[in-house]
Each structure stands twice: as structure tokens, then as C-alpha cells.
C-alpha positions as CSV (number, residue, x, y, z in Angstrom):
1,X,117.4,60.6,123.2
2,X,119.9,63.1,121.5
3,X,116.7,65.2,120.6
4,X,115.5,65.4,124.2
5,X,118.8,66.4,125.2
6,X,119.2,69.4,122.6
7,X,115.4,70.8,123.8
8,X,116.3,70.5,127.4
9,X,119.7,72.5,126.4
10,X,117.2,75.1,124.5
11,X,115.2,75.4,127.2
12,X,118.2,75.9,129.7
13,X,119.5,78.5,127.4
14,X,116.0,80.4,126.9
15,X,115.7,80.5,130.6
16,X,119.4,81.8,131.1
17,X,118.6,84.4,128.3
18,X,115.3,85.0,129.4
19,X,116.6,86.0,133.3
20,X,119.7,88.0,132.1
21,X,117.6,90.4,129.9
22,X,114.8,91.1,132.8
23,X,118.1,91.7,134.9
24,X,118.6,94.7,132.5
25,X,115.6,96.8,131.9
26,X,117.3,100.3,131.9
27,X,117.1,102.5,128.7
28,X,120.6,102.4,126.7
29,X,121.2,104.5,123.6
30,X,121.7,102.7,120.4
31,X,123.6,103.8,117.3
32,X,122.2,102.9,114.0
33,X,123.5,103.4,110.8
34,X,121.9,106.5,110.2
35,X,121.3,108.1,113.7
36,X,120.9,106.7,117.5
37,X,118.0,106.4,119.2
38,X,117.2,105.0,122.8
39,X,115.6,101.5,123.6
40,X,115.2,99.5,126.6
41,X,118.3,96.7,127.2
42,X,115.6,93.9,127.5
43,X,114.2,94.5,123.9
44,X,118.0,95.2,122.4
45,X,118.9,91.6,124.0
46,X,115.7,89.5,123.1
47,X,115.9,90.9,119.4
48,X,120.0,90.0,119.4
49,X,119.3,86.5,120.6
50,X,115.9,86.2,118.1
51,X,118.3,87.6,114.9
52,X,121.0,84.9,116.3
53,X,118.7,82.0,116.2
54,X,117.4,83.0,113.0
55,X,120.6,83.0,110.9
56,X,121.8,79.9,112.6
57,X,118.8,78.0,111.5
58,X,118.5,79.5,107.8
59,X,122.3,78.4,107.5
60,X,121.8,74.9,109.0
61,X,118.6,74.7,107.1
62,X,120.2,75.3,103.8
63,X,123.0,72.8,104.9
64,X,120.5,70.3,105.3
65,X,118.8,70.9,101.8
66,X,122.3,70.6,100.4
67,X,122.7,67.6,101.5
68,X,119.8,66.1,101.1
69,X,120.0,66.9,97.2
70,X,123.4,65.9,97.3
71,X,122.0,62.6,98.8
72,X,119.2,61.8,96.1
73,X,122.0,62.2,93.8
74,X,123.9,59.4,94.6
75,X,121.1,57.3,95.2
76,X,120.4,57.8,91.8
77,X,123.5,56.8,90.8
78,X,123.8,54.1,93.3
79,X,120.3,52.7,91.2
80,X,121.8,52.6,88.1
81,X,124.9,51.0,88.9
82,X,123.3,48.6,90.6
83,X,121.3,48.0,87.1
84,X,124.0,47.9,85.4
85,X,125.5,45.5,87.4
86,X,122.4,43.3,87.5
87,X,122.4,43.8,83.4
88,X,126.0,42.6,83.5
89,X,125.1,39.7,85.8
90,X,122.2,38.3,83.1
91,X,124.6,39.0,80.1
92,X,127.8,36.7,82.2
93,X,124.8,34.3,82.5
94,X,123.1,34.3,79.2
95,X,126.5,33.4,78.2
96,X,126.8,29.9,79.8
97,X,129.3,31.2,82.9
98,X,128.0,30.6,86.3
99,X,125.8,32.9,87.7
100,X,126.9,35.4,90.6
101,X,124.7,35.9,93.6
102,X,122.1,38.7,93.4
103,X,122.0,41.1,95.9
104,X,118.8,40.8,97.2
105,X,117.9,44.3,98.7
106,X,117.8,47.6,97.2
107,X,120.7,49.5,96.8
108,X,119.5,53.0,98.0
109,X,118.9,51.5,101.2
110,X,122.0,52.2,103.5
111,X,121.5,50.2,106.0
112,X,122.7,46.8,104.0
113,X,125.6,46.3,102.8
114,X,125.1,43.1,100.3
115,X,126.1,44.1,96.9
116,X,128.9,42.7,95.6
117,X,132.4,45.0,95.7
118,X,133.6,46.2,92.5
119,X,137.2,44.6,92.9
120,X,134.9,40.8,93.8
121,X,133.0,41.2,90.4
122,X,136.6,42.3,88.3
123,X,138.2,39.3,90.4
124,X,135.1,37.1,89.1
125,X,135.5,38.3,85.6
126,X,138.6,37.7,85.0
127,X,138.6,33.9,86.1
């Protein structure tokens, strides 16, 4: 439902853009950085609004890849801690002590929240 909303708000905004640069066709004169030259308004609008869109998607595209590495990274980690604690688990049990519930889903999934807390398994061990 957010999506829908953000293309009907696109599509608003297009039109808006859209009507205000056929509103101003006349011929303006535009200074570069190494002379001027003369364009129509329509052309100097639609290219302003196409360069705007542009840098704010390669900016929240790069955002994205960021954090989707940054993500995978601490999935990673999240795996091997969640090894390690398994390993920890079989060791406490090879060793005569009770054995601790397993978690019983996978750790890189972020929906569930069943692993054991670190200060539960230092509270454990030290009984």
C-alpha cells in the first residue's frame, strides 16, 4: 500500500511538472560556464527536473547497497555466533550439565526472536 501511494505521488508530481513547463515555452537565455546561449524554458525545466531525479536515485541507490552489505555482514556474524553458541551448548552437554533449549529457527532470519539472550546463557553458566 505504501508503494501505491509513492507512484500516485510520482504521478501527481509528473503531471504538476509536466503542466508548469508547457505553461512556459518562451525562449530564455542561459549562461554556461563558458558562454550563454538561448533555449526554450520547457526543455531548461524538463532537463532540471530529469538531473534532479537522477542524483536523488544514484544517492538513494548507493544508500541502499550500503546497507544491504552492511546487512550481510551482520548476518554473517549473527551465523557464527549462533554456531558458537550451539558449539557451547553440545560442549555444557557433553559435560553431564543439563542441556539448554535449542533455538530452533535460523538466526539470519529477523522475523523470530528465539535465541537465547546473552545475559540468560551467562546467568545459566554460572549456576
Amino acid at each position: 500500500m505504501k508503494a501505491q501511494w509513492y507512484i500516485i505521488l510520482a504521478v501527481i508530481f509528473a503531471v504538476l511538472i509536466a503542466i508548469f513547463a508547457v505553461i512556459n515555452v518562451d525562449s530564455v537565455q542561459v549562461d554556461y560556464l563558458f558562454g550563454t546561449g538561448s533555449a526554450p524554458l520547457i526543455l531548461i525545466i524538463l532537463f532540471s527536473v530529469l538531473m534532479g531525479v537522477l542524483i536523488t536515485a544514484s544517492v538513494g541507490g548507493l544508500r541502499m547497497f550500503k546497507l544491504n552489505r552492511e546487512v550481510r555482514a551482520l548476518r554473517k556474524d549473527s551465523d557464527k555466533k549462533a554456531a558458537e553458541i550451539t558449539e557451547l551448548q553440545e560442549k555444557r552437554a557433553e559435560q553431564g550439565h543439563e542441556e539448554l533449549e535449542r533455538p530452533t529457527t535460523n538466526i539470519s532470519d529477523p522475523t523470530t526472536n528465539t535465541y537465547p539472550t546473552s545475559e540468560r546463557i551467562r546467568d545459566e553458566y554460572r549456576q
